[in-house]
C-alpha atoms as an extended CHARMM CRD file, in Angstrom:
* protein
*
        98  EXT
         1         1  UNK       CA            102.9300000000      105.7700000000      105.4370000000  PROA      1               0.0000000000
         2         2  UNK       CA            102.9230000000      102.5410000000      103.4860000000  PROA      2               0.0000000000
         3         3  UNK       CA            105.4710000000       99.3840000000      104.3860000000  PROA      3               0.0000000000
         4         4  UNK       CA            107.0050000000      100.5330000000      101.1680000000  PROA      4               0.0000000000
         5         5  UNK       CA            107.6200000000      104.2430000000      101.9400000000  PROA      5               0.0000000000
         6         6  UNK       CA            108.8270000000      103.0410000000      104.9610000000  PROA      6               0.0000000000
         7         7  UNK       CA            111.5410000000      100.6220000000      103.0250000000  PROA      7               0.0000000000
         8         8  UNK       CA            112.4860000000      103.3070000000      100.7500000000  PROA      8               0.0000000000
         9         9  UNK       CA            112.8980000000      105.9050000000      102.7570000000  PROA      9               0.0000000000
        10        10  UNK       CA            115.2250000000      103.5020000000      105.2120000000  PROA      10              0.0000000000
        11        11  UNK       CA            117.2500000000      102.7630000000      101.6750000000  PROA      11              0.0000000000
        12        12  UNK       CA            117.7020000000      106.1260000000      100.7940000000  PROA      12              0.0000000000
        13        13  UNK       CA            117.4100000000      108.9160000000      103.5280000000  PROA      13              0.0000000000
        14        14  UNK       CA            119.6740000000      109.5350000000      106.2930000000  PROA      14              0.0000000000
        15        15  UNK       CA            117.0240000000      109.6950000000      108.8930000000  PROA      15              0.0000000000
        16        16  UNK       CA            113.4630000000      108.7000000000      109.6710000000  PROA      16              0.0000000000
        17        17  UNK       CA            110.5280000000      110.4410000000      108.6270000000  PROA      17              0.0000000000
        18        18  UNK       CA            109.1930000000      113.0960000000      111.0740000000  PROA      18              0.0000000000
        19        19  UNK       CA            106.3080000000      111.8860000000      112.8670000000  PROA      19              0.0000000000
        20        20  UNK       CA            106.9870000000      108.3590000000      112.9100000000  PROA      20              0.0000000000
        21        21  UNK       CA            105.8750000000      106.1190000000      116.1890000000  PROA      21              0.0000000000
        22        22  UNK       CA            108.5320000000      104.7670000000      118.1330000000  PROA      22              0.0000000000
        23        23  UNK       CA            107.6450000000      101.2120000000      116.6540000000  PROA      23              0.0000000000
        24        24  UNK       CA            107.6470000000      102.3480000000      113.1870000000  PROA      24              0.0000000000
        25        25  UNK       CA            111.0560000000      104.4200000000      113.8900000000  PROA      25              0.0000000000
        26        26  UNK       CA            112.9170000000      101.1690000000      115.4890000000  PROA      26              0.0000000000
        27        27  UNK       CA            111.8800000000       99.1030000000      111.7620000000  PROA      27              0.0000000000
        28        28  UNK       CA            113.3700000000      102.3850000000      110.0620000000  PROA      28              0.0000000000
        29        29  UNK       CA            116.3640000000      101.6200000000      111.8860000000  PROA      29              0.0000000000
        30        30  UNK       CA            116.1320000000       97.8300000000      111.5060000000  PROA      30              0.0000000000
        31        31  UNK       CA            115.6400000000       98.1570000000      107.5860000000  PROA      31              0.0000000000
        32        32  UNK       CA            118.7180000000      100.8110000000      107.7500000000  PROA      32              0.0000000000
        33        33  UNK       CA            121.0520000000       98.4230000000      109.1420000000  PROA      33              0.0000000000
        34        34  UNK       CA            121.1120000000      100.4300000000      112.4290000000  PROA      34              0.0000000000
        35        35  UNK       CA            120.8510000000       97.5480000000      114.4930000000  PROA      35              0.0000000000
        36        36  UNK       CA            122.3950000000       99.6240000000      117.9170000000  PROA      36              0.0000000000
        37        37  UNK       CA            119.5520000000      102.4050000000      117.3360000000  PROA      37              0.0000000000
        38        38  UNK       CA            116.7780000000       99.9850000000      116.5230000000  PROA      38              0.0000000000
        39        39  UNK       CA            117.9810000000       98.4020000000      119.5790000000  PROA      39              0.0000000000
        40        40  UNK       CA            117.6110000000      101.4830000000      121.7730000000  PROA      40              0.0000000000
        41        41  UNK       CA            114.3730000000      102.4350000000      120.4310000000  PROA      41              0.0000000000
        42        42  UNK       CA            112.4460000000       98.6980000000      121.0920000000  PROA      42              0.0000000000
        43        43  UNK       CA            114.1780000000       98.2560000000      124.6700000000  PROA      43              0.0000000000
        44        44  UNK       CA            112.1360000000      101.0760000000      125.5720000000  PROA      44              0.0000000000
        45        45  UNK       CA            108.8860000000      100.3430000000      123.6900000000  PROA      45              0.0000000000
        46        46  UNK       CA            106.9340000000       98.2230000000      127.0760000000  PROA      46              0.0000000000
        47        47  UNK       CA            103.8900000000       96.3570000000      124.7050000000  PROA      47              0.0000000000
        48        48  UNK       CA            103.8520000000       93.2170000000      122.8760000000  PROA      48              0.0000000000
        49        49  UNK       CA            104.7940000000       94.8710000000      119.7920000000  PROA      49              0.0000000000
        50        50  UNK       CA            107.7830000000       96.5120000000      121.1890000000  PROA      50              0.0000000000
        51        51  UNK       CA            108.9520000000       92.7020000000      122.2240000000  PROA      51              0.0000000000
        52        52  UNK       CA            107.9400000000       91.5270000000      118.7540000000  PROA      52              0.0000000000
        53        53  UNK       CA            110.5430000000       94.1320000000      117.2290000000  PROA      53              0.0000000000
        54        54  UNK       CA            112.7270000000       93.0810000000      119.9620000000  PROA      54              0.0000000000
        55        55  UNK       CA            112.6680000000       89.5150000000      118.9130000000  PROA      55              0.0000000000
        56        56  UNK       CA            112.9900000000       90.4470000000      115.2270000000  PROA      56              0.0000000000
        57        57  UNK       CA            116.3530000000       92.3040000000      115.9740000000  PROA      57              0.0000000000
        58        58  UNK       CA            117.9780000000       89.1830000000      118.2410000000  PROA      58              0.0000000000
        59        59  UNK       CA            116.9970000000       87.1880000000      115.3890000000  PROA      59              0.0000000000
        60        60  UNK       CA            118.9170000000       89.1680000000      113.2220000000  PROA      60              0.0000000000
        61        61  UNK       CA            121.5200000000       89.1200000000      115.3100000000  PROA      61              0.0000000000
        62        62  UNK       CA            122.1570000000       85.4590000000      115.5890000000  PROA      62              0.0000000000
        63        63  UNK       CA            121.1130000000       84.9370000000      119.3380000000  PROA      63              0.0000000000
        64        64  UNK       CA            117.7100000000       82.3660000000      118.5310000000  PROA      64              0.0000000000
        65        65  UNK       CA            117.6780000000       81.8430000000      122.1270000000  PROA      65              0.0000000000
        66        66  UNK       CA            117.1900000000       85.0940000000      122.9420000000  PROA      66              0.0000000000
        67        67  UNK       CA            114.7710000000       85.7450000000      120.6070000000  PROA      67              0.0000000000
        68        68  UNK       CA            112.5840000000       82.7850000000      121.2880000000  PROA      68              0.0000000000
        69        69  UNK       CA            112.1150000000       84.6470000000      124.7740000000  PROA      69              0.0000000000
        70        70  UNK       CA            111.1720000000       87.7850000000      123.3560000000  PROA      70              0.0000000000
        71        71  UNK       CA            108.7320000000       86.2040000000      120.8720000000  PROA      71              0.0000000000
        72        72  UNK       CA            107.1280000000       84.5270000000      124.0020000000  PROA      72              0.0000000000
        73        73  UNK       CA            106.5050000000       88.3770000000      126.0280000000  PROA      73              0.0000000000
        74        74  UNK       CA            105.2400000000       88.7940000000      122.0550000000  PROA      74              0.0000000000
        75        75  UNK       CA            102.8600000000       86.1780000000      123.0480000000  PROA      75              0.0000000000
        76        76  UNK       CA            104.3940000000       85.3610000000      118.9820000000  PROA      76              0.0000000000
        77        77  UNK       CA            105.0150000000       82.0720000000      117.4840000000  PROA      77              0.0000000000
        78        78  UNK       CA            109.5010000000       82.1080000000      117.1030000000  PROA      78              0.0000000000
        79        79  UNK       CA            110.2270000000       82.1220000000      113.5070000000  PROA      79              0.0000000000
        80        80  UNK       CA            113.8190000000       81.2480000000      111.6130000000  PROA      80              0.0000000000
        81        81  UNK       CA            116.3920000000       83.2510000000      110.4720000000  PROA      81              0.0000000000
        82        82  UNK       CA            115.1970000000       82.5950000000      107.0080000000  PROA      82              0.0000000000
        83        83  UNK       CA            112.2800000000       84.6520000000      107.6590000000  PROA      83              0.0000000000
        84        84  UNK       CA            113.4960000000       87.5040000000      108.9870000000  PROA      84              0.0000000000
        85        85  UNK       CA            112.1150000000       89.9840000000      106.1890000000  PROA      85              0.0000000000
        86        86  UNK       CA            109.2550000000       88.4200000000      106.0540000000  PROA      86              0.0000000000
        87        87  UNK       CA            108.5810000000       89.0760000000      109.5250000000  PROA      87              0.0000000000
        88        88  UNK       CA            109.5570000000       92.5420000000      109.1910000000  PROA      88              0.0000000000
        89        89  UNK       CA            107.5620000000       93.1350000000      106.8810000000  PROA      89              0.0000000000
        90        90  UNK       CA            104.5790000000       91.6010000000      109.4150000000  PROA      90              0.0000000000
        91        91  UNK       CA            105.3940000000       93.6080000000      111.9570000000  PROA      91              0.0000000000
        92        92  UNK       CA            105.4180000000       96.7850000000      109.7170000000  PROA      92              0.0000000000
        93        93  UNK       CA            101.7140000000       96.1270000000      108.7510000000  PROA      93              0.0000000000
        94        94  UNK       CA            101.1710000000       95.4040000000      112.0720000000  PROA      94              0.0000000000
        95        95  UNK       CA            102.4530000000       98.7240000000      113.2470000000  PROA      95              0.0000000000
        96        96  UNK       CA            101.5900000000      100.9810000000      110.2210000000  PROA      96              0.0000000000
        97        97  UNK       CA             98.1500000000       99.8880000000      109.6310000000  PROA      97              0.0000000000
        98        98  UNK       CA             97.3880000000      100.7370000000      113.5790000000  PROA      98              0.0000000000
């Protein structure tokens, strides 16, 4: 799956893809505006890539300081809240591409 199948399918279907990896189901979610469910999914993912998603989503939600610590266990560079789809689209390449 591409970072755009992945986009489109969280603007127009009701549910992830089949087969997706957790990582690539909590963006799904992010990209959805599921926040909760994206939530639920990183809390559980235990890597640096699970903490990068984790950052991404208390970035969205407002709480920098938060995020700064999860971008640290990301071993990430903190971005702004201007960059959030940027970043999501990082961490989709990231994540797809692996």
């Amino acid at each position: 799956m591409t970072v755009a199948q992945l986009k489109l399918s969280a603007s127009s279907e009701n549910s992830p893809p089949a087969g997706l990896s957790d990582e690539a189901r909590a963006l799904w979610f992010v990209h959805a505006d599921r926040w909760e469910e994206a939530h639920t999914i990183a809390q559980d993912i235990d890597t640096p890539v699970g903490s990068w998603i984790h950052a991404l989503l208390h970035l969205i939600e407002g709480d920098e300081n938060n995020a700064r610590y999860w971008f640290t266990r990301a071993a990430r560079p903190s971005v702004r809240p201007s960059e959030i789809e940027a970043l999501w689209t990082q961490i989709a390449e990231c994540v797809l591409n692996d």
